[in-house]
C-alpha positions as CSV (number, residue, x, y, z in Angstrom):
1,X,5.5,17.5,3.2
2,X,2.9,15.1,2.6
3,X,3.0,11.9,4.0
4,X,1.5,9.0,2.2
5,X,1.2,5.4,3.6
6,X,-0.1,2.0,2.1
7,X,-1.0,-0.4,4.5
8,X,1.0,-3.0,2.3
9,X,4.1,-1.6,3.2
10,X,3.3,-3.9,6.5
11,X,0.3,-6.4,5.4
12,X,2.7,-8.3,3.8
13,X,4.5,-11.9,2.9
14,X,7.2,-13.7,3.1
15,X,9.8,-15.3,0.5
16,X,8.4,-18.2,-1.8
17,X,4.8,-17.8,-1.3
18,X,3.7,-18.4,-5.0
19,X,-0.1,-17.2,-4.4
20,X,1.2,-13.9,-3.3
21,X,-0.5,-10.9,-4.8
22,X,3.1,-9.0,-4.4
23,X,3.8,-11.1,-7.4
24,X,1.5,-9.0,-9.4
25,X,-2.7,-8.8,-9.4
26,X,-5.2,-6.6,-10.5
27,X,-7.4,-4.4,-8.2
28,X,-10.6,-5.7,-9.2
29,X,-13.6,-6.5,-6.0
30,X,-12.6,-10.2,-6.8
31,X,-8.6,-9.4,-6.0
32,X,-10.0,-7.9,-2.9
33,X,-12.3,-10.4,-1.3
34,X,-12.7,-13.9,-2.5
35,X,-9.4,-14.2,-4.0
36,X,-8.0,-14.1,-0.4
37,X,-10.7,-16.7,0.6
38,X,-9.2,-18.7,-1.5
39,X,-6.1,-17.9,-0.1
40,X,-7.3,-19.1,2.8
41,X,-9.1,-22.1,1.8
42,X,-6.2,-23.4,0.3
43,X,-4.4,-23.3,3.6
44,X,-6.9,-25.3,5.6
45,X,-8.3,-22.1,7.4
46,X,-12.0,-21.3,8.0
47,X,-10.7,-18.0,9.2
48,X,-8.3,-15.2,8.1
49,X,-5.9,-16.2,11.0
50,X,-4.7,-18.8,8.7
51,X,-2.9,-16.7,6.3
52,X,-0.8,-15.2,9.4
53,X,1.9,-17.7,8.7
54,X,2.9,-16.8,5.0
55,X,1.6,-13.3,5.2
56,X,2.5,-11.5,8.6
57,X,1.7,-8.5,9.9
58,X,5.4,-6.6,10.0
59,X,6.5,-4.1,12.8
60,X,6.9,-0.7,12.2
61,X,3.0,0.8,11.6
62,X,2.7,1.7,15.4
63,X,4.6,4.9,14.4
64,X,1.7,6.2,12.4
65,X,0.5,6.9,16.0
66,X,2.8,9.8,16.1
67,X,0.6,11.7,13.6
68,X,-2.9,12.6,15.5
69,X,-4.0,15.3,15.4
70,X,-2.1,16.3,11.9
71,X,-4.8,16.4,8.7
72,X,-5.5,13.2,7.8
73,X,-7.5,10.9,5.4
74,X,-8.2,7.4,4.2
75,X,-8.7,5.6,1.3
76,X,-9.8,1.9,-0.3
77,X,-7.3,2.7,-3.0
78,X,-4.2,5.0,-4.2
79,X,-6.5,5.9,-7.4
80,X,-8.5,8.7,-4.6
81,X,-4.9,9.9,-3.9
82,X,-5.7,12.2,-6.6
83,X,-8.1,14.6,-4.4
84,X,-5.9,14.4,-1.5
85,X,-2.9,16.0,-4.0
86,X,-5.6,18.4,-5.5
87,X,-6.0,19.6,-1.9
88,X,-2.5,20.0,-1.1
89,X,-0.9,20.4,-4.1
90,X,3.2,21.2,-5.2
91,X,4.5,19.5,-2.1
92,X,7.4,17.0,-1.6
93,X,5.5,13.6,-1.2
94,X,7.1,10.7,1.0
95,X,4.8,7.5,0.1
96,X,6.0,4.4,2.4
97,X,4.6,1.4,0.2
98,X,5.4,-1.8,-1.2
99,X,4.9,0.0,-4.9
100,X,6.6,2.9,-6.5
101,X,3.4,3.8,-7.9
102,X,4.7,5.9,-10.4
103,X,3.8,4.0,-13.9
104,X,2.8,0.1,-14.6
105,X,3.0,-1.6,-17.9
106,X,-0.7,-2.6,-18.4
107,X,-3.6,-0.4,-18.4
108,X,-4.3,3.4,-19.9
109,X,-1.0,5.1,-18.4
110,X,-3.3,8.3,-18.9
111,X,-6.1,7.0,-16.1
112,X,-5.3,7.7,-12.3
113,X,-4.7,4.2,-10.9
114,X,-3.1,3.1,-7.6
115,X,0.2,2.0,-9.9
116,X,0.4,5.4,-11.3
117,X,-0.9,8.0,-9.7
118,X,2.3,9.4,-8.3
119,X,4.0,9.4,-11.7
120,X,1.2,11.4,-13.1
121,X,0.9,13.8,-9.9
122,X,4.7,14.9,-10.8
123,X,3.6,15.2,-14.7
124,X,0.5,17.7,-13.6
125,X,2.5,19.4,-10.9
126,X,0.8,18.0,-7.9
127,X,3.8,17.0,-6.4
128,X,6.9,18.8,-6.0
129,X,9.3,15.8,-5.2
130,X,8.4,12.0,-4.9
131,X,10.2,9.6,-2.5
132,X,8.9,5.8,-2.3
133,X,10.3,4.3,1.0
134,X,10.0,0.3,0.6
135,X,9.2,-1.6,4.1
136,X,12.7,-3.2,5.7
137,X,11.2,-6.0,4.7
138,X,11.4,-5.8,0.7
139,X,15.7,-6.7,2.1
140,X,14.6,-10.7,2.4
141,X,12.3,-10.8,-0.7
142,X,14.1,-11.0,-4.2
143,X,10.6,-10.6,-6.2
144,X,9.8,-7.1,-4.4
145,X,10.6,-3.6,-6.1
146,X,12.6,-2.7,-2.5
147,X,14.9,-6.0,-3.3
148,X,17.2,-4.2,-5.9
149,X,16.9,-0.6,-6.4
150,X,19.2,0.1,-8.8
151,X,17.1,-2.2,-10.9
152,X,13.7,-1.0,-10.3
153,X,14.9,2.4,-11.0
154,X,16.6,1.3,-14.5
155,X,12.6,-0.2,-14.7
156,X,11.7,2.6,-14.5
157,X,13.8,4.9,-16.7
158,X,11.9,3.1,-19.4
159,X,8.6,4.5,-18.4
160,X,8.9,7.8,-16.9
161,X,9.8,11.4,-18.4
162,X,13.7,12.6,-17.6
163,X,12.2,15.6,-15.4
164,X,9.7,13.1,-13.3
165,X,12.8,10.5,-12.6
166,X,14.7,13.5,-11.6
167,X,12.4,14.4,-9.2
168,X,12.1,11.0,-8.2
169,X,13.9,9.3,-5.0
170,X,14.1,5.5,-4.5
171,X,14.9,4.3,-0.8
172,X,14.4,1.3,1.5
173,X,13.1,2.3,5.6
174,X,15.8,0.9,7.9
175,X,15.3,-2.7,9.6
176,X,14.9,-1.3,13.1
177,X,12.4,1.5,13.6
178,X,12.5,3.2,10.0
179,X,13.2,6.8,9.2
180,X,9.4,8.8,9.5
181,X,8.9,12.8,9.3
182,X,8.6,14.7,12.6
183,X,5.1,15.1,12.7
184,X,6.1,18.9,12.6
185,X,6.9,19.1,9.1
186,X,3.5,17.2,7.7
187,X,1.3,19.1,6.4
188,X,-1.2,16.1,5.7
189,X,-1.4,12.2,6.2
190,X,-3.1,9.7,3.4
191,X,-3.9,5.9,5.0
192,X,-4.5,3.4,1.8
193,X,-5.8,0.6,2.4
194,X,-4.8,-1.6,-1.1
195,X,-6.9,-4.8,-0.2
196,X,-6.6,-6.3,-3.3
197,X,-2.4,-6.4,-1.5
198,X,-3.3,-6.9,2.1
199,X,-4.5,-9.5,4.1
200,X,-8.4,-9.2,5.8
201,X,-6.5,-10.7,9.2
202,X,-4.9,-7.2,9.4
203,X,-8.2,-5.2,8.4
204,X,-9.0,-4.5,12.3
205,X,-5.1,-3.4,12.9
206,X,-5.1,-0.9,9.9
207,X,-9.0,0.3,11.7
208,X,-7.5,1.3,14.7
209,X,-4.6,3.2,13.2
210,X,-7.4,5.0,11.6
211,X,-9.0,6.1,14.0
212,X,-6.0,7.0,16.0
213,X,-5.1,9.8,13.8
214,X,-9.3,10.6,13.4
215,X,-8.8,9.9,9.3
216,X,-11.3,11.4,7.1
217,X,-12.9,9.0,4.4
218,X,-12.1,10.0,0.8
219,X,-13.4,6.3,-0.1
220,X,-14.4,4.2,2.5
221,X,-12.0,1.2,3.4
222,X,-13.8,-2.6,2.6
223,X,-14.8,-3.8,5.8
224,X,-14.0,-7.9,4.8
225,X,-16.2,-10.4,7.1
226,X,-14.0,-13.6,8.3
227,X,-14.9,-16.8,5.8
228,X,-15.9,-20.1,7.1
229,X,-16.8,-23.1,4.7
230,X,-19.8,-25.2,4.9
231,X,-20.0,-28.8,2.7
232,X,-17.6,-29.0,0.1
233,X,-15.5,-26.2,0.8
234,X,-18.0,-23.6,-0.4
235,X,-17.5,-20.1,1.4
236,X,-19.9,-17.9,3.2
237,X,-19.4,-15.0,5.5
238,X,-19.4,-14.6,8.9
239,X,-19.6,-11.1,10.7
């Protein structure tokens, strides 16, 4: 199998925080840098550590660990996910993420994106069978997909072809250690970043697990320097 993993399935947030991009955002260089300075700004922080308290960095990435020394990669986005499944294609595809990935509602729905290229990898027969495990996490957050599965998955009956749903899994990972793959049975790893999701306090944490499994780039991940604010409130970087 392949294993996929967005680093949002732990960069997360917690329940009722209004300015979260879980609520919904485009993946735009603005969505992936300043907008979380102004995350920040609006907390009272001239650093990223001040978004730790409504977006935490949840347990369960150390497993990743588990996979040196198995063929891996990383990416800035789940739109290069579409070389990665070019080189190993008409395998079964387990993608732990925060996102189905398998169609959105805005957008050209024929254009790989990170919202659809899964859907489209089971349309081209790139992928075999697709299973999106939501973070334990998703259990305390009504807004996110992982909430309610029967009703993302009747979502998503309106967007996707019969044969794609039926190849098509829907499950949440456990609330103590989650349920990964022997590292026996993958045949490659994909590390997405998804910045325009994550927070830049956990950009050093999702670095190391990098380099633990000795990921090769297919896009290189944004490298986000801490903000600090000078006069009246205006934002430059500090490396």
């Amino acid at each position: 199998m392949l294993l996929s993993v967005d680093w949002d399935a732990f960069s997360g947030t917690r329940e009722l925080v209004f300015d979260a991009p879980i609520w919904g955002t485009r993946d735009r260089p603005h969505d992936r840098d300043a907008a979380w300075w102004t995350r920040t700004l609006r907390r009272g922080g001239t650093a990223w550590d001040a978004l730790d308290a409504d977006y935490p960095l949840y347990p369960g990435w150390e497993a990743i660990a588990q996979y040196a020394g198995v063929p891996a990669y990383v990416a800035l986005s789940h739109a290069d996910a579409w070389a990665w499944l070019e080189q190993y294609p008409g395998h079964d595809v387990l993608n732990v993420d925060s996102h189905h990935d398998l169609a959105s509602l805005s957008g050209d729905p024929r254009r790989v994106r990170p919202g659809n290229w899964a859907g489209l990898g089971l349309s081209a027969g790139l992928i075999r069978t697709y299973t999106c495990a939501y973070p334990a996490w998703h259990a305390h957050l009504p807004v996110a997909e992982g909430f309610d599965l029967p009703r993302t998955r009747t979502e998503l009956g309106a967007l996707l072809p019969a044969d794609v749903q039926a190849r098509t899994t829907l499950r949440r990972q456990p609330e103590a250690q989650g349920v990964w793959p022997d590292a026996s049975q993958v045949t490659s790893l994909l590390l997405v970043q998804s910045p325009a999701w994550t927070s830049p306090a956990h950009d050093d944490t999702f670095m190391q697990v990098v380099r633990g499994v000795e990921a090769t780039p297919l896009s290189e991940p944004l490298g986000r320097p801490r903000p600090c604010t000078v006069g009246h409130g205006e934002v430059y970087t500090q490396t």
